[in-house]
LUMMIKE-264426 format. One record per residue (C-alpha): residue in one letter; x, y, z. Coordinates in pm, 1 decimal. Each point is the difference from the previous one (the first is absolute). Layout:
// LUMMIKE-264426
REC rest       xx       yy       zz
REC    a        X        Y        Z
...
***
This chain:
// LUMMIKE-264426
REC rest       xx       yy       zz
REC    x   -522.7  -1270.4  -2356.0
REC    x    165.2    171.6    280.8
REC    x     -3.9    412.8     41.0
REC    x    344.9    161.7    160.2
REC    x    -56.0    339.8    118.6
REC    x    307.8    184.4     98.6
REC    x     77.4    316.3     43.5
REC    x    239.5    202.5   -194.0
REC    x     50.7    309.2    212.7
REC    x    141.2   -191.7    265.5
REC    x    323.3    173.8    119.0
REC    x    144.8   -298.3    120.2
REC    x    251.1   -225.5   -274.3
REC    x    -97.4   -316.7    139.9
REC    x   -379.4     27.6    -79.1
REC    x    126.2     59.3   -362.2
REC    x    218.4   -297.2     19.7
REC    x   -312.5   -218.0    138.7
REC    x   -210.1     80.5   -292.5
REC    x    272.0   -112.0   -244.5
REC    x     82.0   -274.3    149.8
REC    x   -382.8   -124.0     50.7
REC    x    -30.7     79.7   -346.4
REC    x    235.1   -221.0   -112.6
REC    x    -77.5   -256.2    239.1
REC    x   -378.1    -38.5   -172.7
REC    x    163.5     -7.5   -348.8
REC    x    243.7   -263.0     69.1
REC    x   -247.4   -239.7    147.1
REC    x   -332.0    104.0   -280.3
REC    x   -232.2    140.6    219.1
REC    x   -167.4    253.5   -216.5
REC    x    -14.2    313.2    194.1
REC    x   -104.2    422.5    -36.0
REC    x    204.6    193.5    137.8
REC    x   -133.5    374.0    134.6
REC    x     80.2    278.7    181.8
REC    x   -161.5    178.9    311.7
REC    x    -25.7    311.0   -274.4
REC    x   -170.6   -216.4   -271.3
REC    x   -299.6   -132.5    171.5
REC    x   -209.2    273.6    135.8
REC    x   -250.1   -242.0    181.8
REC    x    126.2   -352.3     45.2
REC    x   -339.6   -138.9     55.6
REC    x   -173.5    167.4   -321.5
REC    x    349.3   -131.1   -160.1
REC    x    -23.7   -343.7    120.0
REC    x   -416.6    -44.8   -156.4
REC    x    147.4     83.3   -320.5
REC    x    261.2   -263.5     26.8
REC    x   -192.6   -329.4     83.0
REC    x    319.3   -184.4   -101.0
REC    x    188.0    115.5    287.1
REC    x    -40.2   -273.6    292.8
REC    x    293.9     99.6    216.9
REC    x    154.5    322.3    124.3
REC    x    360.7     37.9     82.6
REC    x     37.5    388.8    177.8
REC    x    378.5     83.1     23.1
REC    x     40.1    228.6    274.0
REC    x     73.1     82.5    410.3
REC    x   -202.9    137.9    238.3
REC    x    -78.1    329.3   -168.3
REC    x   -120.3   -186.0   -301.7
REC    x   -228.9   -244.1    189.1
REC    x   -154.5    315.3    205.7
REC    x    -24.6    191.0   -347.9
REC    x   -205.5   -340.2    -67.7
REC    x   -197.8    -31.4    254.7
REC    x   -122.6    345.3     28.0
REC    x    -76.6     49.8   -373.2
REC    x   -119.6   -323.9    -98.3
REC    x   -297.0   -195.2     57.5
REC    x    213.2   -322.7     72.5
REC    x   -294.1   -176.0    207.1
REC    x   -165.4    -27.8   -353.2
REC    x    308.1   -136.4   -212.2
REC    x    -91.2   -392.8   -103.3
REC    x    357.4    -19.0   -120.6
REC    x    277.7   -178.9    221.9
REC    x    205.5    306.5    129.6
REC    x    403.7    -68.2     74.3
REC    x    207.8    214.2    182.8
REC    x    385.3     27.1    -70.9
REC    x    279.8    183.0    174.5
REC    x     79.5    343.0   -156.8
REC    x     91.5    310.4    102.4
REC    x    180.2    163.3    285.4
REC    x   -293.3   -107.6    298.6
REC    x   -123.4   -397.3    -15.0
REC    x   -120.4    -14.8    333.0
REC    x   -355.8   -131.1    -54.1
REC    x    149.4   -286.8   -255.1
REC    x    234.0   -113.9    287.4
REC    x   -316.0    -80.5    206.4
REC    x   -142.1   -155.7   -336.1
REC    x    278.0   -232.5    -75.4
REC    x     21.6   -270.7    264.5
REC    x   -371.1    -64.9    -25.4
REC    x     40.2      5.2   -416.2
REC    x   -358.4    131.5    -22.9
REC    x   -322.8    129.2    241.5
REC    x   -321.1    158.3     33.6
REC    x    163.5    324.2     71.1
REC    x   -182.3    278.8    222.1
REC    x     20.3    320.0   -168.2
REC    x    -37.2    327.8    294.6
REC    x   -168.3    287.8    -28.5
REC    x    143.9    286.1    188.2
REC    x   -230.3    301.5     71.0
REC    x    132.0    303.7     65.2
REC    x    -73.2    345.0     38.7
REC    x    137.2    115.1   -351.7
REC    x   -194.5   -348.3   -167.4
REC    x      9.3   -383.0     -9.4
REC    x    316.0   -191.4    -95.6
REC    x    -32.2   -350.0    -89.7
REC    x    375.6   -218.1    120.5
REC    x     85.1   -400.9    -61.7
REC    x    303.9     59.8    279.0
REC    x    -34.3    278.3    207.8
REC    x    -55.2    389.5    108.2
REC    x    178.4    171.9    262.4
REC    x     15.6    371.2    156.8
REC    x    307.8    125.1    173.2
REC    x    382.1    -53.4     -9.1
REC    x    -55.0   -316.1   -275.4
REC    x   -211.8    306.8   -204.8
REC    x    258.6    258.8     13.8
REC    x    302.9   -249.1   -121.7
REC    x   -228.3   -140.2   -302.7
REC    x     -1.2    406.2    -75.5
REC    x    333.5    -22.0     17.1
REC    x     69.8   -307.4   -211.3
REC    x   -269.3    128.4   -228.9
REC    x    191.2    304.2    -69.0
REC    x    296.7   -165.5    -21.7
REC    x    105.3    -31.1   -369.3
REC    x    226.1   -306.6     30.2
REC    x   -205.0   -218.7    200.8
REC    x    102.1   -418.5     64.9
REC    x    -22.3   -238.5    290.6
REC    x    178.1    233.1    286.5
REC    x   -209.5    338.4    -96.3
REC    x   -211.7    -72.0    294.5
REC    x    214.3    -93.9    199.0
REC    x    225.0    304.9    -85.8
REC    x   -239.6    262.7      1.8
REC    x   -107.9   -140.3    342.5
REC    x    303.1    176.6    153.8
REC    x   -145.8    326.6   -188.2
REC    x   -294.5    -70.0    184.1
REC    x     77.0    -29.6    319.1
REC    x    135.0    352.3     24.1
REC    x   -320.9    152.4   -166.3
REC    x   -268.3   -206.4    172.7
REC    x   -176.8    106.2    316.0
REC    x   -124.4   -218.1    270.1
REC    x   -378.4    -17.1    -18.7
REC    x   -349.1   -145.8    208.6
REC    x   -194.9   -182.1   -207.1
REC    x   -346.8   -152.8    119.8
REC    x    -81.7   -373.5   -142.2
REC    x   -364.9   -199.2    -37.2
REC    x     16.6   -319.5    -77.4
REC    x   -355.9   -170.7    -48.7
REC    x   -144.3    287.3    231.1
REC    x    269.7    -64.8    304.5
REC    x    219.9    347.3     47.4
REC    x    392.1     45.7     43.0
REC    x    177.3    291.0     92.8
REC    x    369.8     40.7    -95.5
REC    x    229.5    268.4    136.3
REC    x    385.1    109.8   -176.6
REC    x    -93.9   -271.6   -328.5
REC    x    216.0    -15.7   -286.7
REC    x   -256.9   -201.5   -237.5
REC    x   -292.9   -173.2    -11.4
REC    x     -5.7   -290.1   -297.0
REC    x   -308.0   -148.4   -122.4
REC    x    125.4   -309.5   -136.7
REC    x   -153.4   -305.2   -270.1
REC    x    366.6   -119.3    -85.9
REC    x    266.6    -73.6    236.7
REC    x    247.3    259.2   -207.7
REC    x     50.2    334.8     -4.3
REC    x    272.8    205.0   -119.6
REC    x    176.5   -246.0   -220.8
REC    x     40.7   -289.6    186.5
REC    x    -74.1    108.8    350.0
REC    x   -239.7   -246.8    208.2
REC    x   -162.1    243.9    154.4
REC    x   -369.3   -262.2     40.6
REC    x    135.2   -306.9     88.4
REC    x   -340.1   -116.1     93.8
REC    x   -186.9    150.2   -327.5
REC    x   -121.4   -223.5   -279.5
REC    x    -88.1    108.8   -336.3
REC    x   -325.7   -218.8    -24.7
REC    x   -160.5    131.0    389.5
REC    x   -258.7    227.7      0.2
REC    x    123.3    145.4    306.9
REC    x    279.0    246.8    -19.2
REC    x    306.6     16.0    229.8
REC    x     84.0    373.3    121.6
REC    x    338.6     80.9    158.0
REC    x     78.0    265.7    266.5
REC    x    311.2    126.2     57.1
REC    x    -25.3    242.1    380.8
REC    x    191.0    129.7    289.7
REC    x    317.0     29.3   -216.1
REC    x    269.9    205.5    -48.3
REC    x    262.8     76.7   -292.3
REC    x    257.9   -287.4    141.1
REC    x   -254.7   -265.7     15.6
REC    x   -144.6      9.0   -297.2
REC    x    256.0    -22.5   -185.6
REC    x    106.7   -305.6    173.3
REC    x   -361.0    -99.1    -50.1
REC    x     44.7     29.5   -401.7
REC    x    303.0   -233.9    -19.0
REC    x   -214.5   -254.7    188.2
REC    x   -276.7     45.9   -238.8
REC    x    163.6   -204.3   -246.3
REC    x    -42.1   -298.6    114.0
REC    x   -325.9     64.4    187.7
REC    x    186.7     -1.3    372.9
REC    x   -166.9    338.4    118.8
REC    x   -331.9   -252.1     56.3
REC    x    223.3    -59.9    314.3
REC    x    -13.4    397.6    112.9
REC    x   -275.3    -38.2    180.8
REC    x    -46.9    294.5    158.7
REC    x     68.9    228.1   -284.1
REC    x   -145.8   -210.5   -332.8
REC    x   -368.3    -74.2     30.6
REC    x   -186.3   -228.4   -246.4
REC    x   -332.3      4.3     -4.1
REC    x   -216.6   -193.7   -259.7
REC    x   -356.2    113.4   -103.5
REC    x   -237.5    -21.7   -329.7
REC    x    -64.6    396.3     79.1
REC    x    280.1    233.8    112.5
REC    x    -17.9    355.9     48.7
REC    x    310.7    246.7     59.7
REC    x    -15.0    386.2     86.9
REC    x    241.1    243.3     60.3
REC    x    -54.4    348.2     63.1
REC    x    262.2    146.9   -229.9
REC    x    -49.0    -92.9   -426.4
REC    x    290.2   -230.9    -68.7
REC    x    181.2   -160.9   -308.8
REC    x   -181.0   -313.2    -61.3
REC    x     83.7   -318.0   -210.2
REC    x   -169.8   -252.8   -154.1
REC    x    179.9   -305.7   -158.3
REC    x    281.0    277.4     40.3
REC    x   -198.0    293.0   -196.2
REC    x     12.0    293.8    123.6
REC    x   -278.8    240.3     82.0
REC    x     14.3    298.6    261.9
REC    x   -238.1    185.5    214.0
REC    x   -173.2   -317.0    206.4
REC    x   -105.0    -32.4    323.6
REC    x   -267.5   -266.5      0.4
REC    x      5.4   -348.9   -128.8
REC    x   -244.0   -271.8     22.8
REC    x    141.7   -341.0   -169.5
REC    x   -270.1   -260.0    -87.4
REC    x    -27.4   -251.8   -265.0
REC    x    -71.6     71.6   -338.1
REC    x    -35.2   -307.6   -193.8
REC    x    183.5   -301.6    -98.8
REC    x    223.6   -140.4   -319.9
REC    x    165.5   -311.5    -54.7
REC    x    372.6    105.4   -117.2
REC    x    262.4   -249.3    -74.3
REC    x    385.6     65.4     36.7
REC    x    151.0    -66.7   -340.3
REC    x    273.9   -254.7     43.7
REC    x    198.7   -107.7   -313.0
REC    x     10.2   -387.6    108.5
REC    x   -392.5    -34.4    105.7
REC    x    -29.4    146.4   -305.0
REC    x    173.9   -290.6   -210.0
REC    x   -214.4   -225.1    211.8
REC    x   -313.7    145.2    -65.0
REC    x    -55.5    275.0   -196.1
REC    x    264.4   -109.4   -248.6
REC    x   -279.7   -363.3    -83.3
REC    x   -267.4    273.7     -2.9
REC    x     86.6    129.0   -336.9
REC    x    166.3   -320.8   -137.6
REC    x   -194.0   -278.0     89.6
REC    x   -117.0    -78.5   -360.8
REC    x    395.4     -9.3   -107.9
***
């Protein structure tokens, strides 16, 4: 039996639209199914014991749904298969998922100042922080909020020095707009911001953006896109690293898988555990999951 978790107080149409129509999809093809809600199951795990029929888990949401998973669930311990579809307003993480259909996923810990924050994709401080404050505020959010409330951002943020240790080696760097630490190669919806970053690595990929001004970096976000900044040498850094530390002497928005928390100023990004998660495709499953639960008819 499979379990769908969704989550009804999604503000965004198309994540109610994805539940229907997954809904639907099991009926039509037999595939006996419970269907919850985020709201109904106070403690998935403890949930999950009392349901040994369950073998497979299909959790409809984006990025804030995974995080929300992540950081509240003890997913190393699930025995159930655990499939990941696109819903919601952010599916960055699920756009690194999809091409590799399923993985051994490295879940982050980020330790701050305020507390630890587990992330499947990716935490950031700085210009990428304040415009996920903006999109989170904004009340009719879709796939252009960030890059709309970028242009809010630019006017607000102010250039900052951040200092970087990666596996014990220091960085210094002056008039920085953000500094990404990155397991997917998305950010922002859509943007490949970690061109280099893969999902399964226990190493982490950390982007710098230094010495710019208002005029470049805008320039710099259109070539974000399609992951041509890696080219702007001399004012995009990568560095790659299973620890990574960030400090900056003024408490900043931060985000994590594009939550937002405020008040940080130190980060240290390490690995937390490991979970298989598979991307849930509707042909792979009529190839396989589909003979799972009929192969007796």
């Amino acid at each position: 039996m499979f379990l769908i978790v969704h989550n009804p107080l999604s503000s965004n149409k198309k994540s109610k639209k994805t539940t229907s129509k997954m809904v639907k999809f099991f009926q039509r093809h037999s595939i006996p199914f419970l269907l919850k809600s985020t709201l109904k199951i106070e403690n998935l795990n403890v949930f999950l014991d009392g349901h040994p029929k369950i073998t497979d888990i299909l959790y409809l949401g984006g990025d804030g749904s995974i995080n929300y998973l992540v950081n509240h669930v003890d997913v190393h311990s699930i025995k159930q298969n655990i499939y990941l579809a696109k819903s919601g307003s952010g599916n960055d993480f699920i756009k690194s998922l999809l091409p590799i259909k399923q993985g051994n996923v490295t879940v982050g810990n980020a330790h701050t100042n305020l507390g630890d924050y587990k992330f499947v994709n990716g935490i950031g401080i700085g210009i990428d922080s304040l415009i996920c404050h903006y999109v989170d505020k904004d009340e009719k959010k879709n796939k252009l909020s960030y890059f709309i409330n970028f242009f809010r951002a630019i006017i607000k943020y102010r250039r900052r020095s951040f200092d970087v240790v990666v596996d014990g080696k220091e960085y210094h760097y002056e008039k920085s707009y953000f500094v990404v630490v990155q397991n997917g190669k998305y950010f922002g919806g859509g943007m490949k911001i970690a061109p280099f970053a893969d999902i399964t690595d226990d190493e982490f990929v950390a982007v710098v953006a230094h010495d710019l001004n208002n005029l470049i970096v805008q320039i710099l976000f259109m070539t974000i896109y399609f992951g041509w900044h890696r080219f702007i040498k001399k004012r995009i850094t990568f560095l790659k690293g299973k620890e990574i530390k960030i400090k900056t002497d003024e408490p900043y928005y931060f985000q994590t898988d594009g939550e937002i928390f405020s008040g940080v100023n130190e980060i240290t990004v390490t690995k937390s555990t490991s979970k298989e998660f598979h991307a849930f495709r509707k042909k792979h499953f009529k190839q396989s999951i589909f003979k799972k639960f009929h192969s007796n008819k």
